[in-house]
N, C-alpha and C positions, 0 to 999 in steps of 0.2 A: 545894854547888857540884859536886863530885865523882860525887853520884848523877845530879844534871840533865845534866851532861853524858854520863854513862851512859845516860842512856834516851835522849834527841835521840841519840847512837849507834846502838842497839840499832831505834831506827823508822825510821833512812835505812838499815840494811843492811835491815831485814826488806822498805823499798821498792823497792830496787833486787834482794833476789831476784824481788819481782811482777812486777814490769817485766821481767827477766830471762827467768820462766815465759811470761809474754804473750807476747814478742816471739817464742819458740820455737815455742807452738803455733800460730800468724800462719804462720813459715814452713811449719811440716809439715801445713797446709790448702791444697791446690792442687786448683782446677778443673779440670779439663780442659775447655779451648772447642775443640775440633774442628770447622772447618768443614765445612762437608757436601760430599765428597769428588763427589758428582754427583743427579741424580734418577734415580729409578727408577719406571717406568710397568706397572702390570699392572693385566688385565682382570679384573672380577669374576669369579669362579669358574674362574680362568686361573693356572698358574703358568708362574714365569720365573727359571732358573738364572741365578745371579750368579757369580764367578770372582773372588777377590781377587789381585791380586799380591803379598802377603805371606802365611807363615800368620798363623791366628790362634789365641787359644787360647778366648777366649771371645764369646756370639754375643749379643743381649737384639733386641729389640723393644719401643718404650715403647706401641704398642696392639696385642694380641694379637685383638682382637675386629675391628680392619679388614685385620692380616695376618698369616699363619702363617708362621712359619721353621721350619727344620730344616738340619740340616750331611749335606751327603754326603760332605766330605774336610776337613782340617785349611785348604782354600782354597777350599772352596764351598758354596755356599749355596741352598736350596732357597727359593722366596717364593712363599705362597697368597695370591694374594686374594679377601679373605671378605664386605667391605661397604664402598662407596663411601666416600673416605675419605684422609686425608694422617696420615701416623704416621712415627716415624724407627726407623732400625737401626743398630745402634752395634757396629763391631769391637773388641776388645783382644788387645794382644798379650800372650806368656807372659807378659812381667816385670809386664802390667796397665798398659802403656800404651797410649794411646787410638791404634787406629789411622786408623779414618773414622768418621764420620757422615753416612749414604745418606737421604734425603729419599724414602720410599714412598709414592708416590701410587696407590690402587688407584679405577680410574673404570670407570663399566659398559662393556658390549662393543658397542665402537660397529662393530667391523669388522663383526659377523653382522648389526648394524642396518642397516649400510649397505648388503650385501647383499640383506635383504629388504628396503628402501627402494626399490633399483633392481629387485627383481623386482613388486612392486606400483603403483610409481609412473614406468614406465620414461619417458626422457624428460623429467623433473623436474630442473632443475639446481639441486638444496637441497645447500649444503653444512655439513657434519655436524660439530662440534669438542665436544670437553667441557671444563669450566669446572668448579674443585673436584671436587664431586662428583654434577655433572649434564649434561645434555646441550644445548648451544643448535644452533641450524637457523638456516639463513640462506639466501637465496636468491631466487629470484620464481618462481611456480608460475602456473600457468595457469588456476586455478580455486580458489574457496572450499572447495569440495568436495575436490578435492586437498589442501588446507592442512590441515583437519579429519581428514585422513586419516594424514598424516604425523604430526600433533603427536599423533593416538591410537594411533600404532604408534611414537613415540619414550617413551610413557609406560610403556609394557610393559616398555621395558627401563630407565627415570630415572621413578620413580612419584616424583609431586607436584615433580620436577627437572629441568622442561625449559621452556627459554629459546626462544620464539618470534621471532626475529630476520627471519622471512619476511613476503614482500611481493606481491600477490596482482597479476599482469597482465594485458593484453591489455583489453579493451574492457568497463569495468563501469559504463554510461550508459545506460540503459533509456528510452527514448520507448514510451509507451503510447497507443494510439490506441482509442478507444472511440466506438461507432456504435450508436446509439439510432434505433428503426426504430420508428413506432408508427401505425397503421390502423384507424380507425374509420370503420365504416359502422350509420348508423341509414335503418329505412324506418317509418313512419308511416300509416296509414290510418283514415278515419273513414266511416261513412255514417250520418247522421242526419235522422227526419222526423218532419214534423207536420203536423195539419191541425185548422182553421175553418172552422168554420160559425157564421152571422150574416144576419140578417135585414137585409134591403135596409133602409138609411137609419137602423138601429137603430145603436147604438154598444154594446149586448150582444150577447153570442153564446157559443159553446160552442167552447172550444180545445183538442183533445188533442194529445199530443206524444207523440214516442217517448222514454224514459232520462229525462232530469230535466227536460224541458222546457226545456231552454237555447235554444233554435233559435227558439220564437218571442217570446224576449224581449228586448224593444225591437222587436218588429213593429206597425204599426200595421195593422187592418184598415180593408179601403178600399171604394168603393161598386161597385158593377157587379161582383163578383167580384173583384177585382184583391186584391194584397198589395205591400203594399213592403217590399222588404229591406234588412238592418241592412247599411250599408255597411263598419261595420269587417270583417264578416266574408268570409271567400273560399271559392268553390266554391257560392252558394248558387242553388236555381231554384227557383222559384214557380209556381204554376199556379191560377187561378181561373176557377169557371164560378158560373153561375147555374139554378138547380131552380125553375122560380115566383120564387116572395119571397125565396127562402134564396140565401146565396151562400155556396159552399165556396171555402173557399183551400186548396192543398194546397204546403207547404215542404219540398225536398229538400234536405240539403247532405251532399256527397261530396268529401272531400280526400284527396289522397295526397302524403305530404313524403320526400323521401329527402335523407339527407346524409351526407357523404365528409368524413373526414379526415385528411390524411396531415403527420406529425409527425419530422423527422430531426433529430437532434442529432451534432456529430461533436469533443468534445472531445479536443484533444493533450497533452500533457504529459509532461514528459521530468525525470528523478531519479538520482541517484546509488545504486547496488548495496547495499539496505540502510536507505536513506534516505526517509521518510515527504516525501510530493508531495500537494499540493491543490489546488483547483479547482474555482472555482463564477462560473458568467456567471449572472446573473440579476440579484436584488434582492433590499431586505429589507422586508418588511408590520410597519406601527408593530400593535401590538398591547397594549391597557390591560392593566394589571392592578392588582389592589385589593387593600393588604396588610390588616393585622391593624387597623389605627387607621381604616382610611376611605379612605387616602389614595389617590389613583390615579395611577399611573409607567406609562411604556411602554417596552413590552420589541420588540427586533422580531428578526424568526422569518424567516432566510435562505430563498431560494424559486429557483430554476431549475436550471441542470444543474450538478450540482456532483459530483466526481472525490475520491479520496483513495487514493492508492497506499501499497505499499511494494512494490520489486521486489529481489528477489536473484539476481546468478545465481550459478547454482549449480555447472554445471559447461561450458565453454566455451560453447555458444549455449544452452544450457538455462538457465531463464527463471524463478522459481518468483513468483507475484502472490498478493501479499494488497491485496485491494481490496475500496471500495464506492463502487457508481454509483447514483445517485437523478436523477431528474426530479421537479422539481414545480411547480406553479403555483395561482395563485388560483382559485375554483371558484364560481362565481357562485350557484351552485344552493343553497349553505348558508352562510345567514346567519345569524347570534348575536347577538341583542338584549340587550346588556349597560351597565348605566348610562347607557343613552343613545346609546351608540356600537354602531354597528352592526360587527360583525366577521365577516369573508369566511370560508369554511373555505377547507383546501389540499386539491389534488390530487396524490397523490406516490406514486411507485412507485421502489422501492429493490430493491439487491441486493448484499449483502456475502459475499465466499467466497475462497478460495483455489484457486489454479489451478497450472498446471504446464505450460510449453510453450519449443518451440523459437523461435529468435530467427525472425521474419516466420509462425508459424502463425498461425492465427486460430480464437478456442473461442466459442461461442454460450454464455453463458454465465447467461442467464434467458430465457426466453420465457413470455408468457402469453395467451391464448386465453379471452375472455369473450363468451358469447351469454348476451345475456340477450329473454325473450321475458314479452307479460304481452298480454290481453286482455279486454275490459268490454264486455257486454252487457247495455243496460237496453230493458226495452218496460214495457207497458201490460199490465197482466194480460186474459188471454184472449185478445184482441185483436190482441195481437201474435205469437198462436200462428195467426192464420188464415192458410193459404197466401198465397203471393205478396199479397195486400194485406194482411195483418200487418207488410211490409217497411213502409209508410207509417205504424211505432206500432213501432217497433223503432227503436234508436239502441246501433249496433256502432263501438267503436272498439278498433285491436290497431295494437300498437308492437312492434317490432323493435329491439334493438342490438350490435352484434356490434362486437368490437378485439380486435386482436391489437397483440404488444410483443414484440421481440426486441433483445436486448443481445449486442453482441458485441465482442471485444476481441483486440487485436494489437498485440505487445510488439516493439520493434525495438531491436538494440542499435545503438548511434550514437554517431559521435565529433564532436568538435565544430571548425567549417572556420573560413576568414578570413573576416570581415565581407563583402569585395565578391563573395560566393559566395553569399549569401542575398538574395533581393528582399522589399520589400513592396510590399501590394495598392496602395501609395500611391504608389510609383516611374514606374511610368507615366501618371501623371496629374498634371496641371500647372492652373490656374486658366486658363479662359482671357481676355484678351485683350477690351478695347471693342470693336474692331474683330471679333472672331471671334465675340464673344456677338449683338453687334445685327447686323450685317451678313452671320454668316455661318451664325450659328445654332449656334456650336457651343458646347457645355459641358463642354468641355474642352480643352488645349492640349496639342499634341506636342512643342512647342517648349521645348528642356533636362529631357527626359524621360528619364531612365538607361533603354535598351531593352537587353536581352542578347541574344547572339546565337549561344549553346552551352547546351546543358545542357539539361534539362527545362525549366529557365525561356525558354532558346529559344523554345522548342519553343512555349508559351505564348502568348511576345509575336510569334509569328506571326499567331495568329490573329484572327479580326476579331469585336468585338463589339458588338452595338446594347443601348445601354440602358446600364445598371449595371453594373457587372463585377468581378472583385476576383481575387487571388491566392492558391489552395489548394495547402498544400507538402506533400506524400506523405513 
């Protein structure tokens, strides 16, 4: 009994010295939590004296790599900044107590930014702040080109750390106006001849021609000299005499065709700075096609004047277009015999480019110029090498055709008005009336017709028109 109580002694004194040692080294561990006495701001590759009101005896910095210290007195402090950056710097005093902790913020130099900001960009109200350890820009600039300019001279000084917070103004609405011009002139001529001979009341006889003989077929030869001519045909004249028994026929035929074509397309379209615009008036041609099994589906292949923009501008009225304009249509002249189905070719003339222009120029921006010329000369050998009566065993035909194509385009920048500031071709025009259609003749009605009485559109419904008429907005 005597020992057990000896040991249960001997293991609550050895607990209470642990307890004892615990509780001691608890007290003689003290943090110091110093709150951070202020900020401090310095430029990269800038320094900035600090001045304590106490002295101190010792200095630290916990990032040596984003700021440098040095002491120039027992109460001042020397601060480099070396690379964008937040780091702390801690005072003590002799006895090793904590006197501050200064919050180092070292951010790039935005003063000499700003400076060359306003000498490159003068007039630009961007305003300049740094965040951590990079630069953001705020503001409204006047141009794309301006924006791109600034945020590549903010990068010089915050590489890979600058915050775009700007906002591009003034008028970035592009109407593009596009004027297709196209002129064709073809000229045609033919002179073709032939001649018969035939014995009076015979239905034989001897027929030369001039080229392939086309001229006298479907003629029939007739009695007394005479000839009849094929009525489908135009330009032809006949001439028949009689020698004795023989009667000659002699067939001229001379044509000349000219034709004119004039073609204008005047597509509008109006897009956002940046933003892909399209546009096509026309239609689409059903078109078969036959996969790999047999089977036959149709596809159809878009056909008239079709537009695709994209405009930027780039710097207050300057303009930059990437576009492509096409014209097409069916083309009767080539035909595809395909499984039964007869299929038209197109006729289509494109041009895809990039341009560069002020707000209202206007750039010619394809043009093409085609002659084309082809001539056929067929005779009768020999025969149609004898002077002047050779011309009656010759058969000359020569074709002409000549177009021209001009595209030209004008970019306007535009902002967008109230509703009752726009007309349509439709506003003036009203159904008319029993009374006005059978009694008065007319086809159309002025009665509750919106007329305007300002503006360009004034200007318009002044004027008087016969026929069909409609509203074009410049």
């Amino acid at each position: 009994m005597h020992i057990d109580r000896f040991l249960k002694a001997a293991l609550t004194g050895a607990a209470l010295v642990l307890a004892g040692l615990n509780s001691a080294a608890a007290q003689d561990l003290r943090v110091l939590r110093g709150e951070a006495s202020g900020s401090l701001v310095v430029p990269v590759n800038r320094a900035v004296v600090v001045e304590a009101e106490t002295a101190f005896a010792e200095l630290s910095i916990a990032n040596p790599g984003i700021a440098d210290i040095s002491t120039l007195s027992d109460r001042t402090i020397y601060v480099l900044g070396r690379a964008p950056g937040r780091t702390t710097m801690t005072l003590l005093g002799p006895e090793g107590n904590l006197i501050a902790n200064i919050e180092v913020q070292v951010t790039p130099d935005i003063a000499e930014f700003k400076e060359r900001l306003r000498q490159i960009l003068p007039g630009e109200p961007i305003e300049v702040r740094t965040a951590n350890d990079g630069i953001v820009l705020s503001g409204t600039v006047s141009s794309i080109t301006r924006l791109d300019r600034a945020l590549e001279l903010a990068g010089r000084y915050a590489p890979g750390r600058v915050l775009n917070m700007m906002s591009v103004g003034g008028t970035q609405q592009v109407m593009l106006k596009v004027r297709f011009a196209e002129m064709e002139r073809s000229v045609a001529k033919a002179l073709e001849a032939g001649i018969t001979a035939i014995e009076a009341g015979s239905e034989s006889g001897i027929t030369i021609a001039g080229g392939s003989g086309s001229l006298t077929s479907g003629n029939t030869p007739g009695t007394g000299g005479t000839l009849s001519l094929n009525p489908e045909a135009l330009g032809q004249m006949s001439l028949g005499f009689n020698v004795g028994s023989v009667g000659f026929n002699v067939l001229v035929e001379a044509l000349e065709t000219k034709g004119l074509i004039r073609t204008l397309s005047e597509p509008n379209l109006t897009a956002l700075s940046g933003q892909d615009a399209t546009f096509l008036a026309g239609g689409e041609y059903p078109v078969p096609v036959v996969d790999d099994d047999g089977n036959v589906s149709v596809e159809f292949r878009p056909f008239g004047v079709g537009l695709n923009f994209t405009p930027r501008v780039v710097d207050e009225d300057i303009i930059n277009l990437e576009l492509t304009a096409s014209v097409s249509g069916l083309d009767p002249t080539v035909v595809v015999q395909q499984n039964g189905f007869a299929i038209n070719g197109f006729r289509r003339r494109e041009t895809s480019t990039v341009v560069e222009m002020r707000d209202g120029e206007s750039f010619a921006i394809a043009g093409l110029l085609q002659d084309d010329f082809q001539d056929l000369v067929g005779q009768v050998p020999w025969l149609g090498d004898i002077p002047v009566l050779g011309a009656l065993f010759r058969s000359a035909d020569f074709e002409r055709r000549q177009s021209e194509l001009v595209i030209i385009v004008t970019p306007h920048l535009v902002t967008p008005v109230r509703g009752e500031a726009l007309m349509l071709s439709t506003d003036r025009v009203r159904p008319p009336s029993e009374s006005e259609l059978f009694l008065l003749g007319r086809t159309s009605s002025q009665e509750g017709a919106r007329t305007p009485t300002q503006g360009a559109a004034g200007e318009v419904a002044k004027q008087e028109f016969n026929g069909s008429y409609g509203y074009v907005m410049e």
